[in-house]
N, C-alpha and C positions, 0 to 999 in steps of 0.2 A: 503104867497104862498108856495108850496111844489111840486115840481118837481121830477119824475124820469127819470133821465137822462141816459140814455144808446145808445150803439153803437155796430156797428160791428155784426149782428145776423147772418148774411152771410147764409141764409139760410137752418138756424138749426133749426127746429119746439123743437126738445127736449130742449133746451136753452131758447129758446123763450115762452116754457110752462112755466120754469121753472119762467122767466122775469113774466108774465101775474101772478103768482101765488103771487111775491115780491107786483108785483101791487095794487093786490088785497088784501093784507094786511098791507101794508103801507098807500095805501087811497090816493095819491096825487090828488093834484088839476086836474094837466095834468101829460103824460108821453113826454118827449122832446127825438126822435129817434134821432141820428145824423149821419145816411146814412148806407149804405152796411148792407142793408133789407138782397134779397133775395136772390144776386147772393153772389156765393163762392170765385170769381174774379179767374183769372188763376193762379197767386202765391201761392195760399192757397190751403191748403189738405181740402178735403172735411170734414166738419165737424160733431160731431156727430149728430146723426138722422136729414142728409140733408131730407129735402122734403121743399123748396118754396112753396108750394100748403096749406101746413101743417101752416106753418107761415101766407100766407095770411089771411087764416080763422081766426087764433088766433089776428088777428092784425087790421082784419076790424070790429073784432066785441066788439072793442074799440075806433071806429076812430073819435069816436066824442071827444075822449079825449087826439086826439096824436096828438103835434105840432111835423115836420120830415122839417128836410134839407138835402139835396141829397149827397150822398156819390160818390165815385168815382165806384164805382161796382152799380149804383143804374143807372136807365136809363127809357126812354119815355115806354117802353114795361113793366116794373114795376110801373110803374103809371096807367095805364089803369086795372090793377087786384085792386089796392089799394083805397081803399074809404078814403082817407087820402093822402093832397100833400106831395109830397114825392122832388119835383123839385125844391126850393128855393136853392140856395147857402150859403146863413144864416139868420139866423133870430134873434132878441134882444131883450129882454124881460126885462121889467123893474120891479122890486119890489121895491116899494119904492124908497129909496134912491138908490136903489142896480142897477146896468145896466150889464145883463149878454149878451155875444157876441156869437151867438154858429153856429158852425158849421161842418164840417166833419173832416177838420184837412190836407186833402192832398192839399190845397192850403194857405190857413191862418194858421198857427200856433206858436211857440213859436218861433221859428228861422223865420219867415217871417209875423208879427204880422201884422192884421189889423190897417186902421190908424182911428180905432174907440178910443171913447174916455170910453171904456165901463171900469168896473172895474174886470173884468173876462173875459177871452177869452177859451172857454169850447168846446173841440175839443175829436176827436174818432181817427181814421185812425191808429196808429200807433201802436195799442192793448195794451198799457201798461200803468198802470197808471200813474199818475203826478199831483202833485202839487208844482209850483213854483211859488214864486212871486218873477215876471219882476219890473222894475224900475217903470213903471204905470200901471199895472197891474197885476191879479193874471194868471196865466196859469194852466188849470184843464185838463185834458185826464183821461176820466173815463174808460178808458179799452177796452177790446172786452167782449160783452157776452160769445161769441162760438167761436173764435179761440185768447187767452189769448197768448202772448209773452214776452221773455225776465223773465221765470219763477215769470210770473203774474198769478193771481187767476183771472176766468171767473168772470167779475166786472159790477158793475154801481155804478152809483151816487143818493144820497137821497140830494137834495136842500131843506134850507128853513131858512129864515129870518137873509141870507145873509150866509149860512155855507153850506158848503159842505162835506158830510157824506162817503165816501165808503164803497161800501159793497158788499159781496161773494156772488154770486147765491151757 
């Protein structure tokens, strides 16, 4: 299986071009969203080429291929534009042997881990990347697409046959 995993688009259509175009030449199975679509959230500076509108488009017309868990800037009024649920809390995806745990990151994450027994816990929220392995687990933060922190490069993740890849938009 081969997953692209990203987070954080916060309502950058130019990011999210950018994301749809990684897509589309990588090839994954599916793309796994891990929340904060379309809002900017009020902490955040608006990001380059904001338009939500612009994102929608690029996002529904993949939706057969996008598993998404809701983010903390994500909400009921962004699921009604979106042809793809965007509402779960998390979701776990098994490859084989492999049990990935994923989700936004503002409630689960390395400092507050799920009491799943997955072998990855693959988390967004916090824009920066990460990889650590916990005592049972590993800990992934694939980054922000569109507002990157702690002089991070605009990121996602390339999954597959248990490895995880980063990579620069």
């Amino acid at each position: 299986m081969k997953l692209l995993i990203a987070s954080d688009i916060h309502g950058s259509e130019f990011y999210c071009q950018k994301l749809i175009e990684q897509y589309q030449k990588i090839k994954p199975n599916k793309m796994l969203l891990l929340g904060d679509i379309l809002y900017h959230g009020a902490r955040n500076n608006l990001p380059e080429g904001y338009n939500p509108k612009g994102v929608i488009k690029l996002l529904n017309g993949i939706a057969e291929n996008i598993i998404c868990v809701r983010g903390n800037c994500d909400s009921e009024v962004d699921q009604m534009v979106l042809d793809f649920d965007i509402m779960a809390d998390y979701t776990v995806i098994y490859d084989g042997k492999t049990c990935i745990y994923a989700t936004h990151g503002h409630k689960i994450n390395a400092d507050n881990p799920s009491k799943t027994a997955c072998d990855f816990l693959v988390c967004g929220h916090f824009h920066v990347p990460k990889n650590i392995k916990q005592e049972n687990f590993t800990y992934i933060n694939v980054g922000s697409v569109s507002l990157p922190k702690g002089n991070s490069s605009h990121s996602f993740v390339v999954y597959e046959n248990g490895n995880f890849e980063f990579k620069k938009l």
